[in-house]
N, C-alpha and C positions, 0 to 999 in steps of 0.2 A: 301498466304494471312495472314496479319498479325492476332494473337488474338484478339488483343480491336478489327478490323474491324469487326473480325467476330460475338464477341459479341455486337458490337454497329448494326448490320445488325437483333441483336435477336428484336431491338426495333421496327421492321419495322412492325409486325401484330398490335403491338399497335397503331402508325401512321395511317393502315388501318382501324382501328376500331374506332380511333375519326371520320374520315373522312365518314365511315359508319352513324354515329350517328349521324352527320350535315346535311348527305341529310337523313338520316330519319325524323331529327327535320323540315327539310324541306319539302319533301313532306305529312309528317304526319300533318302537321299543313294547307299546304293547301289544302289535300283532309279531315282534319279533320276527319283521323281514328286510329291515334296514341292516346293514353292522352297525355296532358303534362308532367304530373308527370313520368311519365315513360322514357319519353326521356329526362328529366331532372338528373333522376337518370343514367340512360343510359351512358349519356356526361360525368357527376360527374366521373364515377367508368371508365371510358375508360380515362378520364387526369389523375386520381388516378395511374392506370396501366401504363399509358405513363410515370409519375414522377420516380416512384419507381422501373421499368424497367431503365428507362435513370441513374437512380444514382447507383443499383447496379451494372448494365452492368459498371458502369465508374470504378466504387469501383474495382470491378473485374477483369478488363483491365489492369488498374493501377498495382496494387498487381504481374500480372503476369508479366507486363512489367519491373517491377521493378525485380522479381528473374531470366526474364531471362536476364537483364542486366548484374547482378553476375555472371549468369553462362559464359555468353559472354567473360567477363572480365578476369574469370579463362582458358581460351586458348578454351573456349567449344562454337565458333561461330558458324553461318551457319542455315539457314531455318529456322522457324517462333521461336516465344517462347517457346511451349512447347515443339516441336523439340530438343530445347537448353536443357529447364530442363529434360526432357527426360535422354537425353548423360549424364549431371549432376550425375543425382541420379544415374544411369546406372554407372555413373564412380566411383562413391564413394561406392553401392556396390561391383564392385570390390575391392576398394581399402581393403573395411571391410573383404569381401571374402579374399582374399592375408594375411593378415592380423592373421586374425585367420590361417592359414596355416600355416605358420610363427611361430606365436606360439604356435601350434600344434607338429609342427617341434622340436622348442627349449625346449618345454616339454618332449619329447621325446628322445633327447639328455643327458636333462640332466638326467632322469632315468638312461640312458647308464651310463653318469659317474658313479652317483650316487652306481651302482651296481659294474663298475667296481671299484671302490672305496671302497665299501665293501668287497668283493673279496680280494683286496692287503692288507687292512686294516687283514682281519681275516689270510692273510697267514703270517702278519706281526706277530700279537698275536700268533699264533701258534707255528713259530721258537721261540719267545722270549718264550714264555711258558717254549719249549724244554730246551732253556740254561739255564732259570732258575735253571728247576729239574736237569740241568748238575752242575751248582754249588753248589745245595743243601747237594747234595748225599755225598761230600766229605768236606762239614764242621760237618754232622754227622757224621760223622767218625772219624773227628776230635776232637770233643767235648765227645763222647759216647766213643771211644778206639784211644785216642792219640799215636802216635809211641813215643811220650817223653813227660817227664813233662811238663805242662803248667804252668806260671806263673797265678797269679791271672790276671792280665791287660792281656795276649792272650786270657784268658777265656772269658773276660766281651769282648773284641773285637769278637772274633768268636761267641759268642752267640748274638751278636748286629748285626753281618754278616749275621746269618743264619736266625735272626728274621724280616729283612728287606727282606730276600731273599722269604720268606714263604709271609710276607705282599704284596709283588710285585706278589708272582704266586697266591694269592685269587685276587687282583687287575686284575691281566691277568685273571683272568675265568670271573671274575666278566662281563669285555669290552667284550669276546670273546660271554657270554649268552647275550647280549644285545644287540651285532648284532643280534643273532638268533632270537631273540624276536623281535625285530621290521620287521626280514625281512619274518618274519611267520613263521621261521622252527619250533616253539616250541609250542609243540599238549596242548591245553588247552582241561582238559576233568574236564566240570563243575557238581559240585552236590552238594546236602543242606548237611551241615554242621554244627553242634550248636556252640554259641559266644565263651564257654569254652574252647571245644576242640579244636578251632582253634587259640584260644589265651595262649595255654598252653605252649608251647613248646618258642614262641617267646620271652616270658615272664620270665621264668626258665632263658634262654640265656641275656636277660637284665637286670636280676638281678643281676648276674655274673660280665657283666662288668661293672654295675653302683656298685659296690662293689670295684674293681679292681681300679675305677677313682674317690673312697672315693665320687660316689654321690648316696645320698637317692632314690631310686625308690620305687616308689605305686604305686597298678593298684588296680583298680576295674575293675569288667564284669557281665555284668546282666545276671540274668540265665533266665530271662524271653524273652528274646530278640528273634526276630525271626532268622531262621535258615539264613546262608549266604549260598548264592549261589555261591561257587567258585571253582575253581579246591584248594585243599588243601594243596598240596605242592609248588605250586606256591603263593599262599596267603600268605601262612608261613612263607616263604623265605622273601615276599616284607615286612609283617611285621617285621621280627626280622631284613631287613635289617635296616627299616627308624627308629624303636627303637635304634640299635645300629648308626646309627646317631645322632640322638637325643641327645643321652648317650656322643659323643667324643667332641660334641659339647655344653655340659653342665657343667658350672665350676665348679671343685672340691669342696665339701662344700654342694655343692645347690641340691633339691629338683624335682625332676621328677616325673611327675606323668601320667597314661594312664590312663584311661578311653573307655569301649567300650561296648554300649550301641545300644538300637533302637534307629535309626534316619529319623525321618518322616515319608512316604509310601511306607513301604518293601523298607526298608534300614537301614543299620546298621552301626555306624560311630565309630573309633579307633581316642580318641582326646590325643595328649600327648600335655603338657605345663610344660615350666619350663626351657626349652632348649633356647631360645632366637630364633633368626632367624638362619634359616639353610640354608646354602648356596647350592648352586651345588654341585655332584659328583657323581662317578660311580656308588657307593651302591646306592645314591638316585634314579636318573637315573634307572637306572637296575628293583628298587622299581617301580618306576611311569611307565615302560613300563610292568613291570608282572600283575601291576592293570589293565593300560588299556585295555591288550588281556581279562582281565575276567568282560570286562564294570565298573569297578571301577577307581576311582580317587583318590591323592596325590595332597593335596593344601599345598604348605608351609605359615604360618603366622608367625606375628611379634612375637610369641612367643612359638613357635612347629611347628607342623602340624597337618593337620587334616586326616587321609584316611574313606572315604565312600563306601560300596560294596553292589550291588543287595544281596536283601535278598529273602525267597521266598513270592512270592506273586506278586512279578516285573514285572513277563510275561518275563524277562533275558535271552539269551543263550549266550553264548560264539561262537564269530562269525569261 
């Protein structure tokens, strides 16, 4: 049986109860023991119910006849309407079911690569590490106790050799700790810290090279700030690396300046400007995953960057 039948069959007690209400107006009126007014209202409120029964039974008929039309149409025929939308929705959670499976599946894959890609990548860095320190060993040797005279031009050549070759194996440690760090091998053990002492060391080291690349560097550091919450040799590192970004990325001439201060609720912010925009790299890199393991941030802007670290008071651990 179809739906509308079986809703247009719900109208049938209404039908029974005008029908009701006529032989009552009828024999009420000739044994005169009904009132009027009662069978008046009586008839009103039973066509009332008849109306409103017959229009939303149609409204509703319609509607369903119409979605199991669709469903019909997409290959889902057979048995009444909601039979149809039944199979319908039954077939589309499947589809959603399979679906998510699917990419369940493909998330899961791609971790596979993703680690085995880590894996080849760090066995990758580790042989190039090794050749490095195989060709370093013997340009020191060469520079420190030559077996003959060096002219001036072999000299400036081998110490431009041996100083690319040093640049390339901090570059290799730098890639090889940044896998580490993102794939968790590297133990973050957090604790309070004051702004001085953790900005001492970085700061010492970015003096050095904004000296070296003839640029001015200034810091200020509040001594009232509150304590940061971070492991301290990891902090130290991310800062003096995005410092010494800052610094290679700052034209000779020009003015750098840190600043590291409270910043809002238990938090404390290291702002440098002066640097321009800093682009991508592996010391930044490197930088921005040693904050993250200690819940801190590395924003680059148009004119430095900013780093943020739990301070105490944050409620913070290092996860």
């Amino acid at each position: 049986m179809r739906v509308g039948t079986r809703l247009l069959l719900a109208v049938v007690p209404a039908v029974i109860g005008i029908a009701a209400v006529a032989g009552l107006a009828y024999w009420g009126q000739y044994a005169h023991e009904a009132p009027a007014v009662v069978v008046v209202i009586a008839a009103i409120g039973a066509v009332a119910s008849l109306l409103l029964a017959w229009q939303n039974t149609r409204y509703v008929a319609r509607r369903v006849e119409r979605i199991a039309a669709k469903s019909a149409s997409s290959g889902r025929g057979g048995g009444d309407e909601l039979e149809r939308i039944e199979r319908s929705v039954g077939g589309l959670e499947e589809a959603v079911d399979a679906e998510r499976a699917r990419g369940a599946e493909r998330e899961a894959a791609a971790a596979r690569r993703a680690a085995a890609y880590q894996a080849h990548l760090s066995e990758i860095l580790a042989s190039t590490g090794d050749a490095v320190q195989a060709v370093q060993l013997p340009l020191h040797i060469l520079l420190d106790s030559p077996f003959g005279a060096l002219n001036e031009n072999q000299e400036e050549m081998l110490e431009a050799a041996r100083a690319a070759a040093e640049q390339l194996d901090v570059r290799l440690r730098q890639a090889r700790k940044l896998l580490d760090v993102e794939r968790g091998a590297v133990a973050v053990r957090v604790r309070p810290i004051g702004l001085p002492e953790l900005m001492r060391p970085a700061l010492a080291i970015a003096e050095a090279r904004a000296a070296k690349r003839g640029v001015t560097f200034e810091s200020a550091v509040s001594p009232v700030a509150p304590r940061a919450l971070v492991d301290p040799m990891h902090a130290q590192e991310a800062v003096t690396l995005a410092l010494g970004e800052a610094i290679e990325r700052a034209a000779p001439g020009s003015t750098l300046r840190a600043d590291a201060e409270a910043s809002g609720d238990h938090a404390v912010s290291i702002r440098v400007r002066g640097a321009g925009a800093i682009s991508g790299s592996i010391p930044l890199e490197l930088a921005e995953a040693l904050l993250r393991a200690q819940h801190g941030t590395l924003r680059r802007e148009d004119d430095g960057l900013t780093i943020e670290l739990p301070a105490e008071g944050s409620g913070r651990s290092a996860p």
